[in-house]
C-alpha positions in Angstrom: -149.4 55.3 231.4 -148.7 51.9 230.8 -150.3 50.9 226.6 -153.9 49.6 226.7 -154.4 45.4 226.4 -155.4 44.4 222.6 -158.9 43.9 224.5 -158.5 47.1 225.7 -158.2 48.8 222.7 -160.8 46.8 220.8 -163.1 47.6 223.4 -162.3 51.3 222.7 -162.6 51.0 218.7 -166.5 49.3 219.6 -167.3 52.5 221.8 -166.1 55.1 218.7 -167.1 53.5 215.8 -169.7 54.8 214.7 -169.6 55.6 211.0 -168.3 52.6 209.5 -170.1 49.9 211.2 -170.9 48.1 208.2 -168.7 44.8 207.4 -168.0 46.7 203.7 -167.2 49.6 205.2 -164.6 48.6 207.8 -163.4 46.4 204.7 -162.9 48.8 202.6 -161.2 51.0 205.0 -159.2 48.4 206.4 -157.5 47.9 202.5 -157.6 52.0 202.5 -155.5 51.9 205.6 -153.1 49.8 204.5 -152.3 50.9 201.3 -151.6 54.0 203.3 -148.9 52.3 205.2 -147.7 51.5 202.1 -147.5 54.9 200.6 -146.0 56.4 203.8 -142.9 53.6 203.4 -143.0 54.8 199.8 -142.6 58.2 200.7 -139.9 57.7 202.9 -137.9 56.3 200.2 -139.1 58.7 197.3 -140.0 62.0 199.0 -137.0 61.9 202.3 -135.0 59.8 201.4 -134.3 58.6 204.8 -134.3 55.0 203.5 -133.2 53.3 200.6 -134.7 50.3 198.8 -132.0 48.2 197.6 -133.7 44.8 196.6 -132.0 41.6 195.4 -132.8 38.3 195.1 -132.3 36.7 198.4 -129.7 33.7 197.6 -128.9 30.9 200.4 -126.6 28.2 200.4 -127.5 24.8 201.1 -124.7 24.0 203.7 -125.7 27.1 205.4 -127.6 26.3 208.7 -130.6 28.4 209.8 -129.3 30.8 212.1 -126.1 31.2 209.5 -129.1 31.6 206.9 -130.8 34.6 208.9 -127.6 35.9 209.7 -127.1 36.5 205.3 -130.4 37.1 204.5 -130.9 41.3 203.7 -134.3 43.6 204.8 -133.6 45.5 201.7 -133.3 48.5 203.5 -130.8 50.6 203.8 -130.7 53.7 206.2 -133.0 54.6 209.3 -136.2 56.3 209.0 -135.9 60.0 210.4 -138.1 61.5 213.0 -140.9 62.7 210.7 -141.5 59.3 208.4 -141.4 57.3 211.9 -144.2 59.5 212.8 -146.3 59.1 210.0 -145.9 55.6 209.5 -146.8 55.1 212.9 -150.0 57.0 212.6 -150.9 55.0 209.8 -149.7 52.0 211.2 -152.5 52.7 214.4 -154.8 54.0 211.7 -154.8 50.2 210.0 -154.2 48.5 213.6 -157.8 50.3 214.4 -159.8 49.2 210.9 -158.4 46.1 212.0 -159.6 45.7 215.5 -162.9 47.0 213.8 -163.3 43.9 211.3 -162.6 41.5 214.4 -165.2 43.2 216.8 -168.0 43.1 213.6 -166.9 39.2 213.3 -166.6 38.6 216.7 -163.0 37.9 217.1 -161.0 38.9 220.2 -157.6 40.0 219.4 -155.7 38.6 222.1 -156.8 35.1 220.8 -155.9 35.8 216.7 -152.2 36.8 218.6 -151.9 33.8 220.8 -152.9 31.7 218.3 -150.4 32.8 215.8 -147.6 32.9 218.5 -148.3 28.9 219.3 -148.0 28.7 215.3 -144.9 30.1 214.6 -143.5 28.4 218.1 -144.8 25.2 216.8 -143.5 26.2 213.0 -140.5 28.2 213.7 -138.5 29.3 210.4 -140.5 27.4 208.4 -144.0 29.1 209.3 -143.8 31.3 206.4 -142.4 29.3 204.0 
């Protein structure tokens, strides 16, 4: 079974949601959601220990060029996640992926658009998109 378009799927979360049809709600559940994500990465590194955290401040030369630059620059992360925190982390991950598809269906958003649009921007942008 081949995965479901992001229409698809926000088709699907406007048939099943039925509780939390309120803008608050899905909100609120949204920021719930994701602070779950967070916790379950948290976990991993506190609970498992699966992966490490080993943060530094993220130096760059000047004479470096950008693919040199993203060549140096660290994740942080050290290790791989084992079978169980993937899991969880991916349920949470769908969990917030679903709140999220929620908040665009009550504001009457299509997915695919919000995806295509940031794809043109960080085309257009490139490295410097986030910066």
């Amino acid at each position: 079974m081949s995965a479901p378009s992001l229409q698809a799927f926000q088709d699907q979360v406007s048939e099943l949601l039925l509780r939390h049809r309120s803008l608050l709600d899905v909100l609120s559940k949204n920021g719930q959601s994701s602070a779950s994500v967070n916790r379950a990465v948290a976990k991993a590194i506190t609970d498992c220990g699966c992966i490490e955290l080993h943060a530094t401040k993220q130096s760059f030369e000047s004479e470096v060029d950008l693919e040199e630059a993203k060549e140096v620059a660290r994740t942080h992360v050290r290790g791989e996640l084992c079978e169980n925190c993937r899991e969880i982390i991916s349920t949470e991950l769908g969990r917030n992926i679903f709140y999220m598809s929620a908040l665009c269906n009550l504001l009457d958003i299509n997915m695919d658009e919000v995806v295509q649009k940031e794809s043109q921007k960080c085309s257009t942008l490139g490295l410097f998109n986030l910066s």
